[in-house]
N, C-alpha and C positions, 0 to 999 in steps of 0.2 A: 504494500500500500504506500504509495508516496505523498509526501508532506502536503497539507491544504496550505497551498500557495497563497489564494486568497484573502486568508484571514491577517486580520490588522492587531493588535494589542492596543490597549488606551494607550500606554505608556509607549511610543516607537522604539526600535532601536537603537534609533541613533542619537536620542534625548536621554540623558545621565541625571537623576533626580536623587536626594539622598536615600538611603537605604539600607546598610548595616549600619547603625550610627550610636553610641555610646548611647542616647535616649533608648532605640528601639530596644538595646542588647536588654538595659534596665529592665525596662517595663512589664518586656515581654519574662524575663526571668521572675521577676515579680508574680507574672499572670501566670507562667507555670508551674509555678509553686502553689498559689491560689487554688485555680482548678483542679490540678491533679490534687490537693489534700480534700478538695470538694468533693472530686468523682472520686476520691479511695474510700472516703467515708460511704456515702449513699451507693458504690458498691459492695461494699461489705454488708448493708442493710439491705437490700433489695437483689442484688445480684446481676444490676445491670449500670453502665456509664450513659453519659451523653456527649455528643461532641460539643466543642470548648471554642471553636474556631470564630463562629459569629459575636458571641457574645464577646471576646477577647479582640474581636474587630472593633465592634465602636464600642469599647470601654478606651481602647487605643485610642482612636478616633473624638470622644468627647477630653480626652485629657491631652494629647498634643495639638489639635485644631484648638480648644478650648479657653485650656489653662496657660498651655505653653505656648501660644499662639503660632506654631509654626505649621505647613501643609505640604505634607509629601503621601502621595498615598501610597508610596513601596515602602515607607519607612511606617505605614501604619499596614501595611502586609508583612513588611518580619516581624512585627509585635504579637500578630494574630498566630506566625509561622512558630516562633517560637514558644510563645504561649499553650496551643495547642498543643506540643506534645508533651506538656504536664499530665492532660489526660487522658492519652495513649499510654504512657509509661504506668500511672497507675492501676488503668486495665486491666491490663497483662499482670502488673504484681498482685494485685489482690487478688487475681482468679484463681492464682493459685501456691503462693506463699506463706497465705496463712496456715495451709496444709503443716509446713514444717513447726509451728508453733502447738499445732494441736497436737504430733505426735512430741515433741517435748514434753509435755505438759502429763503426755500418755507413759512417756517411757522412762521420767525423771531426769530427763537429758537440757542440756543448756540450750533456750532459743535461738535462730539463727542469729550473728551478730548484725550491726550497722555496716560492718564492712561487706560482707556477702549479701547482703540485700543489694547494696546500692552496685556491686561489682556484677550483678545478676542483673539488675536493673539497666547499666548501664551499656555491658555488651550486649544486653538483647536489643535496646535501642539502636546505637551505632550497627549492627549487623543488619537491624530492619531497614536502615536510611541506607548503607553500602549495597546492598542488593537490590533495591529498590531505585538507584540512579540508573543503572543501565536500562531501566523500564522506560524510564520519562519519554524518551522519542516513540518507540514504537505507540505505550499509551495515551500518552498526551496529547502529543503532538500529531503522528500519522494518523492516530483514531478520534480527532478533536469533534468531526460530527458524528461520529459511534457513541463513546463511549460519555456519558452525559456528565461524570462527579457531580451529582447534585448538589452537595455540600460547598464543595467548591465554586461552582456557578454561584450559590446565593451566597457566599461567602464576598466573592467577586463585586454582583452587583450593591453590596451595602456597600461594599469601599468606593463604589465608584457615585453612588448617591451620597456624596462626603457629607454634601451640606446638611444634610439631616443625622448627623453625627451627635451632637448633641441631644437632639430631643431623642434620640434611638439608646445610647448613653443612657440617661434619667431614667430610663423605663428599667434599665438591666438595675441599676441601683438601686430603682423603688421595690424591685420584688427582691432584692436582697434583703433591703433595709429590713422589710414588714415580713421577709420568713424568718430571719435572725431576731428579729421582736417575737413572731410566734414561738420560734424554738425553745428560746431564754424560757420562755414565760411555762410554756409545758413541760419541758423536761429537766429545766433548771430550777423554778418554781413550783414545779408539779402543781398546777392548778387546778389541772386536768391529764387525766392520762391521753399519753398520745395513741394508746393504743384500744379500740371500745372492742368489748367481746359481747355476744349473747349466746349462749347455748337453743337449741329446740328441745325440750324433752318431751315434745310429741311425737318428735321426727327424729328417735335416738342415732348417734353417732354424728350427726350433722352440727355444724354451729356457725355463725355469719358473724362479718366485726371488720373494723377495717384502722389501718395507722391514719389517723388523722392530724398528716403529716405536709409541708409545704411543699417538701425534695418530688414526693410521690402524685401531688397533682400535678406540677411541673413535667414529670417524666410523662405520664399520661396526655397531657396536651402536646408534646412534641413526638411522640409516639403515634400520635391521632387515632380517630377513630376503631379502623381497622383491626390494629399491633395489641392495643389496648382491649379492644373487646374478644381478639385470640386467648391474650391473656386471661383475660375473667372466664372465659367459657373450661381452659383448661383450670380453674378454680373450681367451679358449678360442678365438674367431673368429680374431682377427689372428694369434694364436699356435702355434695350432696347425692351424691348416686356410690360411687366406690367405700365411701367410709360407714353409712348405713349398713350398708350391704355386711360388712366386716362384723358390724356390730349383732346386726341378723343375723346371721348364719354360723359365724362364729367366735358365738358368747361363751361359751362353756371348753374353748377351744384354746390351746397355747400355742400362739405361732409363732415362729422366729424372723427374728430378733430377740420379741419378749420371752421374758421368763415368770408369767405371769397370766392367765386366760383373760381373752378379750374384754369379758365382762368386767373382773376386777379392775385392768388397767383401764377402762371406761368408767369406773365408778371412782376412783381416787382422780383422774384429770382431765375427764370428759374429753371432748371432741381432739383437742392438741396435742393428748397424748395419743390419742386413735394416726392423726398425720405423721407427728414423729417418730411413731414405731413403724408404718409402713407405708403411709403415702410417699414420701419422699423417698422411700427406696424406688419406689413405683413411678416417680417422675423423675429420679436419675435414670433408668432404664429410656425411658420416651426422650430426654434429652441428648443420652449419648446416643441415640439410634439417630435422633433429628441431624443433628451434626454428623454422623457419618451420611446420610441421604443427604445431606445439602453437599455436600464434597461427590457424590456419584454422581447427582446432578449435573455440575458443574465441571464435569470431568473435562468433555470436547473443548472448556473455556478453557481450561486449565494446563493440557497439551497443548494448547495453540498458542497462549500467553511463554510456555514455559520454553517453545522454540523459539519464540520470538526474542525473548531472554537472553538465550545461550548465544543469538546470534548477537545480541547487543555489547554480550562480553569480548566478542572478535572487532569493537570495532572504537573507536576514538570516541571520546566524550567531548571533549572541549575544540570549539571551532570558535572562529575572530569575529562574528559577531555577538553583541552582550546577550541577549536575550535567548542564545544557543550555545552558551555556557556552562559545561557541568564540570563537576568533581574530574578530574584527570581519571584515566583508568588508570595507571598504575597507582596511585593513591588509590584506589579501592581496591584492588589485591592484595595489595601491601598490608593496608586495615585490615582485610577479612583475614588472612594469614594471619598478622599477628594477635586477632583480637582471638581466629581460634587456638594460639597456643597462649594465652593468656586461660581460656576457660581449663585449658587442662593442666596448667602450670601453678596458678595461683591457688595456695593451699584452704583457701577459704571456702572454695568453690568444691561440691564434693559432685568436682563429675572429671571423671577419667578419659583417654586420650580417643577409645573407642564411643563417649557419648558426646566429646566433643565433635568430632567426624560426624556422630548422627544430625547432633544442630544443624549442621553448615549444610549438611543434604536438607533435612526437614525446613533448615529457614529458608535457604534460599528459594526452596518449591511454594514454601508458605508464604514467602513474602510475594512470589509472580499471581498467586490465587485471590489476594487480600489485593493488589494493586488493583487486580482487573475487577474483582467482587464490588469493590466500591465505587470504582465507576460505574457500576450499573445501574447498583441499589444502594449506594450511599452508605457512609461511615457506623450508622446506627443499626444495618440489617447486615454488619458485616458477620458472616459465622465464624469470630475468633474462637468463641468455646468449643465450636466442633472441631477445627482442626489442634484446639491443643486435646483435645479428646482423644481424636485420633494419632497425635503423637503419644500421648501418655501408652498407650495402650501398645503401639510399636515398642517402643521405649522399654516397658515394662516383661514386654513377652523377651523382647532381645536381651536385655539385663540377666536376667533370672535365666534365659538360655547359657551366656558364659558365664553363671554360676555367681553372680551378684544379687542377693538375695536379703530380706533382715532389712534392717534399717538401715543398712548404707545403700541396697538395692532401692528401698523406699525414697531415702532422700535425695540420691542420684536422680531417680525419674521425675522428680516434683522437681529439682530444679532444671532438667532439661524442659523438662514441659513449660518452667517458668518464662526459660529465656525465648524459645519457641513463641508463646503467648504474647510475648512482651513483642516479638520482630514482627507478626502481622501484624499487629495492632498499631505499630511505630509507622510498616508499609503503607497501613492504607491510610493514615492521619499525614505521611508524607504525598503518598500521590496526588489529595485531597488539596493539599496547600500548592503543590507546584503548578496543578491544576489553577487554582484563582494566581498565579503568579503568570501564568503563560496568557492568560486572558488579560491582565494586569499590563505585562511588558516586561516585569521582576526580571531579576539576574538566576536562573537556577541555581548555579554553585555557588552565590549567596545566600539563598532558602536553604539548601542543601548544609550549608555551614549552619546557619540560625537553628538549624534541626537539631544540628550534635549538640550546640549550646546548650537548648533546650532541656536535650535528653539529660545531659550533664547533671543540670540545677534538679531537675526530678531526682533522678537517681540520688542524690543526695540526699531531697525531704522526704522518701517517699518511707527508705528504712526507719525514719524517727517518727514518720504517721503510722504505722504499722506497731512501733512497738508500745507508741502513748496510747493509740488505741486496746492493744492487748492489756495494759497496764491497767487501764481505766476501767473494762468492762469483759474482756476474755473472748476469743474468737469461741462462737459456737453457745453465746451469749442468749438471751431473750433480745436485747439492745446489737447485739452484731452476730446475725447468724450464719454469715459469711458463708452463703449461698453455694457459690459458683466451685471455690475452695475447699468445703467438705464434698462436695462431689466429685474433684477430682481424686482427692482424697481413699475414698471411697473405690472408686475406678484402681489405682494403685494397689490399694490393701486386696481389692478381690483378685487382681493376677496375681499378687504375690503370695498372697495366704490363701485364697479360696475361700473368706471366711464373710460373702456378702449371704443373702438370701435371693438365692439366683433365681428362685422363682416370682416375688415380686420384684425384680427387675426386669424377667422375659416380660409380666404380663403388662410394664413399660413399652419395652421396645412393641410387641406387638399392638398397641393401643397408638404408639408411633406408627407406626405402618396402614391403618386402619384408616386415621387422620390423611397422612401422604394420598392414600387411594381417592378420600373425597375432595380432594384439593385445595384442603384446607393449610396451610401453613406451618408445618409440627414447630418448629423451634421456639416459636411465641408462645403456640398451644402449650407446647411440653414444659416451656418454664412455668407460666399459669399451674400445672398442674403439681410442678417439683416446690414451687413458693406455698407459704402459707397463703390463705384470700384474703386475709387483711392487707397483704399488699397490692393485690390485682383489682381489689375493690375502689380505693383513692384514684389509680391509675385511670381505671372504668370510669369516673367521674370527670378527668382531666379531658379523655378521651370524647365523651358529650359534649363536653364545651364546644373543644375544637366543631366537633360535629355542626351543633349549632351556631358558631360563628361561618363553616362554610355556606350552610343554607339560611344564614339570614336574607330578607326579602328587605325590598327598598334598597341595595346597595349595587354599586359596579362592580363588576368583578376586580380592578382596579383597587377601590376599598377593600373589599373582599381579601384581597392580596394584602393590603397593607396591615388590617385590622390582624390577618392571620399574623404577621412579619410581628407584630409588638405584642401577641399571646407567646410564642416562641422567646423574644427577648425577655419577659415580664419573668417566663417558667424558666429559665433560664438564671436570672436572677434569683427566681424561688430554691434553685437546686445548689446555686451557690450559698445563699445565705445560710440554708440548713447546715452543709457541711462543714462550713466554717466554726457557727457555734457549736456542732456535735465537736468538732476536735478541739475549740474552748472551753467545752462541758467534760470533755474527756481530762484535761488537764487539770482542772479543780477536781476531779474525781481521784486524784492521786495526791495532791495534796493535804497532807495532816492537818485534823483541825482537835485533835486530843480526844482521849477516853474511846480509839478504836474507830474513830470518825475521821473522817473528810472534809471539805470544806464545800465539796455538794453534796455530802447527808445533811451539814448545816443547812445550806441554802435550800434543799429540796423540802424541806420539812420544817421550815418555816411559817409558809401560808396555811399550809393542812393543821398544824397545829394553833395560830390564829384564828382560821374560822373552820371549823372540824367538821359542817357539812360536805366540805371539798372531800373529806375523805370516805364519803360514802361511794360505793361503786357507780350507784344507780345516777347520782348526782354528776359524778362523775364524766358519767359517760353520755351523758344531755348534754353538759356544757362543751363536751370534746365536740359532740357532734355539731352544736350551735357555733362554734369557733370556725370547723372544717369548713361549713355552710359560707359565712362570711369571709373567706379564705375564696373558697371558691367564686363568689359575687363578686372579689375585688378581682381575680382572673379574667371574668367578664367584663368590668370597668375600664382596666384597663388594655385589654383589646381594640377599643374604641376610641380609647383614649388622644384627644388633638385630631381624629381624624377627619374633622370637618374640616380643621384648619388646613389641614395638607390639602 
């Protein structure tokens, strides 16, 4: 396929605007620190991220046009560029690192340190952005009206509608502001529990409740309608049709895991104990299946991306115009060489020379998959957890073949799977950004630099959010049940020991297949079904909105577009604000306040004990819901928000 000749960039070649510049480096290291401890948090809670790119555009955009008054729009494209892989890095480590904390904890062994997270962290990055350069021509550029990067495009067109930087700005801020006033107020002040439950004990086994949470209507509105009602529906399954069922048929019955008959463990903790002892096995099975079928699917993309790869390694990156500028190839051989004898060299790193060789195969394949995947369908349907699924699983069977087995076989595979997780995840948040840089005008192998920056400053905060988190509340927590990470978890311990319950995982993967058949979407479905419904319910909520702001009546499509653009910014704002005070809540949760306390059992238990109806359940869970309620109505206000005036 040869180059689209035709196409123009805002920025031309031959016009030189600032753009790696001491401001952006700031900023944007600033913003990747930000978002990536946002999305490590509300990954760990829910088990899914968001991308970082738009909001990190005009936060860029309202503070150098703004404050600093100065107007480059490549210099507010590496803020976004760098930025963004705050929350690609986090992705990848909490998918599945927390893994190594839980078997510590399991085996009386010492958590991973700061150094091996952020060394895990970091070459998965750098290997995901060095693999992912020789992509750029072939995807970018030769496939510019193929392959669409969604993310990228609208990433694109807000940098290029600059003037509206500021009021685009104000919106990302105002739903920070008023979800970090929420958060404080619920989980710091315990006003209200964030989280409402109700049992049925008409409809035994079953029970409805949802986090009445800011991160989770945010996630739902940008998810839309669709993603979000996959999800709820795989909830409606576990919960109300499979967990009955359990409780019917087998009351009087002791199935494994439990060690305990149904009936008993339904009467000491009703319905959540019914999920934790076997739905969740039952939705790890549907997820790893989802994730393998989304890789068979995608296979014909996958061979054609991965030749077209191999040919890009034969051939010269850097050519004499600016904006057909990348990374030297010999600097990327030289990187990928030394970065893989770093992973088998540095002692911190418990992966030997033969799982080092395995990354370099598995990233590089996963990184040409994660390029192309996201051009199609964008950063947020990208299937990172299937393909470290399907590495763990290689991984794991190869290990335990040459006799690496026990917990060094264990935490071998958890951390190839890490770095693996962390290089798509880096791939497609890169192709995404080069993406609005080639539309832009941008220097590539100044993105291409901005990126490693990026990854750098992550890799750094990502092992001290990881462990203030562990510290404050414990992975596998009620407050962090680090989703994505006991699953892989899980996956691990069953090749290595055989000691899952492999029948409620088959009767997953087949409930996956079943789905597949009616064309329904499994990896939405199957998470819906692997989550507790208190998170897929908030979601469901976020998800109507959207709905209803697409079919409101009296408007152009024009508003329509715009109204939609500042729901995404406002939720956006809502997911950062959360995360930010969850990792400030975290941190008063570890500091001592005498006689066995904290300085947030002080503060939590403040109001409840000033007005002592707050600590009724019932009360409780009115006022969560009456808070979510106007939570949600300011989603809708500001949707609309100035849009006459535009």
């Amino acid at each position: 396929m040869s180059e689209n000749k035709d196409f123009k960039p805002f920025v031309p070649a031959s016009k030189t605007l600032p753009e790696f510049t001491p401001t952006s480096i700031v900023l944007g290291v600033i913003l990747a620190v930000v978002f990536g401890g946002a999305n490590a948090y509300l990954g760990l809670r829910v088990g899914m991220t968001v991308s970082a790119s738009i909001p990190a555009a005009v936060i860029s955009m309202g503070i150098i046009r703004k404050i600093l008054r100065k107007d480059s729009i490549l210099e507010n494209n590496m803020v976004q560029t760098i930025g963004s892989a705050g929350e690609s890095v986090a992705a990848g480590a909490i998918f599945t690192l927390p893994a190594l904390f839980l078997w510590a904890k399991e085996w009386g062994t010492s958590s991973p340190s700061l150094v091996e997270i952020a060394a895990i962290s970091f070459i998965g990055g750098a290997l995901g952005i060095l693999f992912m350069v020789p992509l750029r021509k072939a995807l970018i550029v030769q496939e510019h009206g193929t392959l669409p990067y969604p993310e990228g495009q609208a990433c694109a067109e807000v940098l290029v509608a600059g003037e509206e930087g500021g009021a685009k700005a104000s919106t990302v801020f105002a739903g920070l502001g008023i979800a970090a006033a929420y958060k404080f107020i619920t989980d710091g002040l315990k006003t209200f529990p964030s989280e409402v439950h109700y049992e049925i004990p008409a409809y035994k086994g079953s029970g409805v409740g949802m986090d009445v949470l800011p991160a989770l209507l945010g996630v739902g509105y940008i998810c839309g309608p669709k993603i979000s009602s996959y999800l709820f529906c795989g909830g409606i399954l576990g919960w109300f049709v499979l967990m009955p069922l359990i409780v019917l048929f087998g009351a009087d019955i002791v199935l494994f895991p439990a060690d305990v008959s149904v009936a008993t463990l339904y009467a000491k903790g009703g319905s959540m104990k019914i999920w934790s002892n076997y739905i969740k096995y039952i939705g790890a099975g549907a997820v790893a299946c989802g994730g393998v079928l989304s890789l068979i699917k995608s296979l014909p993309l996958i061979i054609k991306t991965f030749r077209e790869a191999l040919k890009g390694f034969g051939k010269g990156t850097e050519t004499g115009e600016r904006t057909n500028q990348d990374l030297n190839i010999k600097v990327i051989l030289i990187g990928i060489f030394v970065l893989t004898l770093a992973i088998w060299i540095i002692p911190v790193i418990p992966i030997n020379l033969f799982g080092a060789l395995l990354i370099v195969l598995f990233g590089f394949f996963f990184a040409t998959v994660s390029s192309r995947m996201v051009g199609l369908v964008g950063s947020s349907n990208n299937p990172v957890s299937g393909m470290t699924i399907a590495t763990l699983l290689v991984a794991s069977i190869a290990l335990k073949a040459t006799g690496m087995v026990g917990q060094e076989g264990m935490t071998a595979a958890i951390a190839i799977g890490g770095v693996i997780c962390i290089v798509a995840a880096i791939a497609g948040d890169t192709s995404q950004d080069l993406k609005t840089g080639y539309i832009l005008g941008a220097t590539p192998k100044k993105q291409q630099i901005g990126e490693i920056v990026g990854v750098v400053a992550s890799a750094v905060a990502i092992g001290g959010v990881l462990y203030l988190l562990d510290l404050a509340w414990g992975y596998g927590s009620e407050e962090l049940s680090a989703p994505q990470a006991t699953l892989m978890k899980m996956i691990v311990e069953g090749v290595m020991g055989g000691n899952l319950p492999w029948i409620l995982v088959g009767i997953g993967v087949f409930i996956a297949i079943v789905v597949e058949i009616l064309g329904i979407p499994v990896l939405p479905f199957a998470i819906g079904l692997y989550l507790p419904i208190h998170l897929s319910t908030p979601m469901m909520v976020g998800g109507v909105v959207k709905w209803m702001v697409e079919k409101k009546k009296n408007l152009s499509e024009k508003e329509k577009k715009d109204a939609d653009a500042n729901g995404i910014l406002y939720s956006s704002g809502l997911i950062a604000g959360e995360g930010l005070v969850g990792i400030f809540l975290a941190i008063l949760a570890i500091i001592p306040a005498g006689e066995e306390k904290t300085v947030g059992d002080v503060l939590g238990g403040f109001l409840p004990e000033l007005i002592p109806a707050l600590a009724d359940v019932n009360v409780g869970n009115i006022v969560g819901l009456a808070a979510f309620a106007l939570l949600t109505l300011s989603l809708w206000k500001f949707c609309f928000r100035k849009l006459k005036k535009a």
